[in-house]
C-alpha positions as CSV (number, residue, x, y, z in Angstrom):
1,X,-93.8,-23.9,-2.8
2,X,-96.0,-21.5,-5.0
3,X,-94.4,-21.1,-8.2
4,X,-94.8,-17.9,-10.9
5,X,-93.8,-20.3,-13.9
6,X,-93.7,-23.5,-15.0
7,X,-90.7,-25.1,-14.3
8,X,-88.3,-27.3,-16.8
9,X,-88.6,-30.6,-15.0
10,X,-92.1,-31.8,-15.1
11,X,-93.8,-33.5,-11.8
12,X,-96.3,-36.5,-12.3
13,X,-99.2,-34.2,-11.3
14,X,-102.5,-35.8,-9.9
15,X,-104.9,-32.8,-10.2
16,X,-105.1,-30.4,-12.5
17,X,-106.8,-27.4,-10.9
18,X,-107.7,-24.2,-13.5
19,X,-109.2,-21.0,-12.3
20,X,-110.3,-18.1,-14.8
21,X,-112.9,-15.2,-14.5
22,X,-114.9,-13.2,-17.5
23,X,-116.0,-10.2,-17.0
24,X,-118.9,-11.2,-14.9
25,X,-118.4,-14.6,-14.0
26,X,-115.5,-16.9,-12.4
27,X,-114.8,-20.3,-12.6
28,X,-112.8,-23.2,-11.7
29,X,-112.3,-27.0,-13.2
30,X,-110.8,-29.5,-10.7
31,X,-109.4,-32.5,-12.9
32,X,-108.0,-35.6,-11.8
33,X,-104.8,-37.0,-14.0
34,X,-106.3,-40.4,-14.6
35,X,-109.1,-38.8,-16.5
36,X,-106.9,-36.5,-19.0
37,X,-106.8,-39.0,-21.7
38,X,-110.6,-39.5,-21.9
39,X,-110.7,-35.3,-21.7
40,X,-108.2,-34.6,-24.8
41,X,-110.0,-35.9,-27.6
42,X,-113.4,-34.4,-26.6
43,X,-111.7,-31.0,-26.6
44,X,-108.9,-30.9,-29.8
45,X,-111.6,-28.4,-31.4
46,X,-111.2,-26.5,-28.5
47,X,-109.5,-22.8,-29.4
48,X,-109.5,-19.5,-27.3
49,X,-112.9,-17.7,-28.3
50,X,-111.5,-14.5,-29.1
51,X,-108.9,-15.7,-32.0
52,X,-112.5,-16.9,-33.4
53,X,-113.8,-14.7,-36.2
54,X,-117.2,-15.8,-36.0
55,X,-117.2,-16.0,-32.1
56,X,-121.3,-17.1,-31.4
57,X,-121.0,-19.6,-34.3
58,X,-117.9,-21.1,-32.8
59,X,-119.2,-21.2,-28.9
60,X,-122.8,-22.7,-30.2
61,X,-121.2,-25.8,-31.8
62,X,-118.5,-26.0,-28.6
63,X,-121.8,-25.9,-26.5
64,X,-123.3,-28.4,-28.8
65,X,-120.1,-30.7,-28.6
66,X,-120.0,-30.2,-24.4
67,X,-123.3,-31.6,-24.3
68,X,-123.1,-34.4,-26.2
69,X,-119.4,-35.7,-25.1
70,X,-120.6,-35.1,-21.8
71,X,-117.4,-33.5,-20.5
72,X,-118.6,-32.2,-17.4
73,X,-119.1,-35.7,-16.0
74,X,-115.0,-36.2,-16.5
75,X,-114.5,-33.4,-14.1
76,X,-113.8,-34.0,-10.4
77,X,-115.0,-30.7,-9.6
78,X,-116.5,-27.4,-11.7
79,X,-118.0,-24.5,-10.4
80,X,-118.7,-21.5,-11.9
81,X,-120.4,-18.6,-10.3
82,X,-120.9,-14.6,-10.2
83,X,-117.3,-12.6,-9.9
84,X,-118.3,-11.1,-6.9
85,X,-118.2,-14.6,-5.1
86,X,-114.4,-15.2,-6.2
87,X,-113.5,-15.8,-2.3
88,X,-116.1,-18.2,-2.2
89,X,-114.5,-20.2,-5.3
90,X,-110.9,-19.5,-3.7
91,X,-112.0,-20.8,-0.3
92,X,-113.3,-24.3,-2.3
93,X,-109.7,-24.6,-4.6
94,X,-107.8,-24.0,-0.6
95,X,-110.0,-26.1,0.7
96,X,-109.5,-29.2,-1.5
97,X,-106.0,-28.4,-1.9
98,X,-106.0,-28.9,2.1
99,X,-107.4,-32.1,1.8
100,X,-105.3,-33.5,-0.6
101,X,-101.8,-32.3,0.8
102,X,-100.1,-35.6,0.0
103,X,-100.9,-35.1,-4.0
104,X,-98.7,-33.0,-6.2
105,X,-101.3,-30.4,-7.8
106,X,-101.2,-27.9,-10.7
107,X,-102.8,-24.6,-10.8
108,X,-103.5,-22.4,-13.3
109,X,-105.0,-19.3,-12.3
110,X,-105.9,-16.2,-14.5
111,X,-103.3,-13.3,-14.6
112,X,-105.3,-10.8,-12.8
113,X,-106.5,-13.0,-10.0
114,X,-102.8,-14.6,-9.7
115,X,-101.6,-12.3,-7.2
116,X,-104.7,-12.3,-4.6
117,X,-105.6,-16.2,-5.3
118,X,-101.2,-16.6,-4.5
119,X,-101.5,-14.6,-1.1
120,X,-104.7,-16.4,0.2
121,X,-102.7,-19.8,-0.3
122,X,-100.1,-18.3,1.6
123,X,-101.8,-18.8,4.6
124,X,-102.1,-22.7,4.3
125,X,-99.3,-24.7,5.3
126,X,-97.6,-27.7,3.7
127,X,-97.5,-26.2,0.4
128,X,-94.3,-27.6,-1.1
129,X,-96.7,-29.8,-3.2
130,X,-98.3,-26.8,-5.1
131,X,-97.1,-26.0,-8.5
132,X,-99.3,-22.1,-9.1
133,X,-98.6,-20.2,-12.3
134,X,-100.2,-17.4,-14.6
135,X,-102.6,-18.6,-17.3
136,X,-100.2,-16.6,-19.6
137,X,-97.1,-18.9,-18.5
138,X,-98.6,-22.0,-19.9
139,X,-97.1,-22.5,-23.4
140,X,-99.7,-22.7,-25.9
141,X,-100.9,-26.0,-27.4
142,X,-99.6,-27.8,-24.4
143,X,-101.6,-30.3,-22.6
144,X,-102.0,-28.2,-19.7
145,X,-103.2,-24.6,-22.3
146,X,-105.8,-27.3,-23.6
147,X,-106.7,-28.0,-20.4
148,X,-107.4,-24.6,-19.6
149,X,-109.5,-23.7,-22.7
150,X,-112.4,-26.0,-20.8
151,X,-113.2,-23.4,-18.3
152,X,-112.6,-20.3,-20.8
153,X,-115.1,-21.6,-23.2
154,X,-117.7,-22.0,-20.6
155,X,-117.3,-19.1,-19.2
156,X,-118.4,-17.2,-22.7
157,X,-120.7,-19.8,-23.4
């Protein structure tokens, strides 16, 4: 069942799938539950870039802090590629939610690709184990919005 917002009782989720786009690129982070607690403290510092005043100063030392706590290793999956491949990326997330229809999985997906992304995984069957909602639904300072910041920040990096 495809959901527009998150719901009051909480599922124990095994992935954690987060899709968000910039203006020229989109991108998706694929993350496994049993990794979570080795991903939050690499990523407290971790803020939305455009409630930074001094916005390349703040995405130089995130950069600087990605490489060294080597967070991309603690991904399952991350891909990030040019906007106008956003089926490709959509075809991947369907694709590996396909293959993992017996785990309960979380997306978040950007507001303005919501509605297309929600109508392609439409098509797929057995979808009761699909939780989908806005970016803009996730209360902030959640687990889940700090989550999300991962693929935001790379995508302005």
């Amino acid at each position: 069942m495809i959901k527009n917002n998150v719901s009051s009782k909480k599922p124990i989720i095994d992935y954690y799938i987060f899709i968000d786009y910039s203006s020229e690129l989109i991108g998706y982070n694929i993350i496994e539950k049993e990794k979570i607690p080795e991903i939050l403290p690499k990523i407290v510092k971790f803020r939305h870039h455009k409630e930074e005043r001094h916005k390349k100063i703040y995405l130089h030392k995130i950069k600087r802090e990605i490489k060294a706590s080597n967070l991309a290793s603690l991904l399952l999956k991350q891909k990030i590629m040019h906007i106008k491949d956003n089926l490709i990326a959509f075809a991947e997330i369907i694709n590996f939610v396909k293959n993992n229809d017996n785990c309960i999985i979380f997306m978040s997906v950007d507001n303005n690709q919501f509605n297309v992304f929600t109508r392609l995984l439409a098509i797929i069957p057995h979808k009761e184990h699909i939780t989908a909602v806005k970016e803009s639904a996730i209360r902030r300072k959640s687990m889940e919005h700090q989550l999300s910041l991962i693929i935001d920040t790379m995508l302005n990096m």
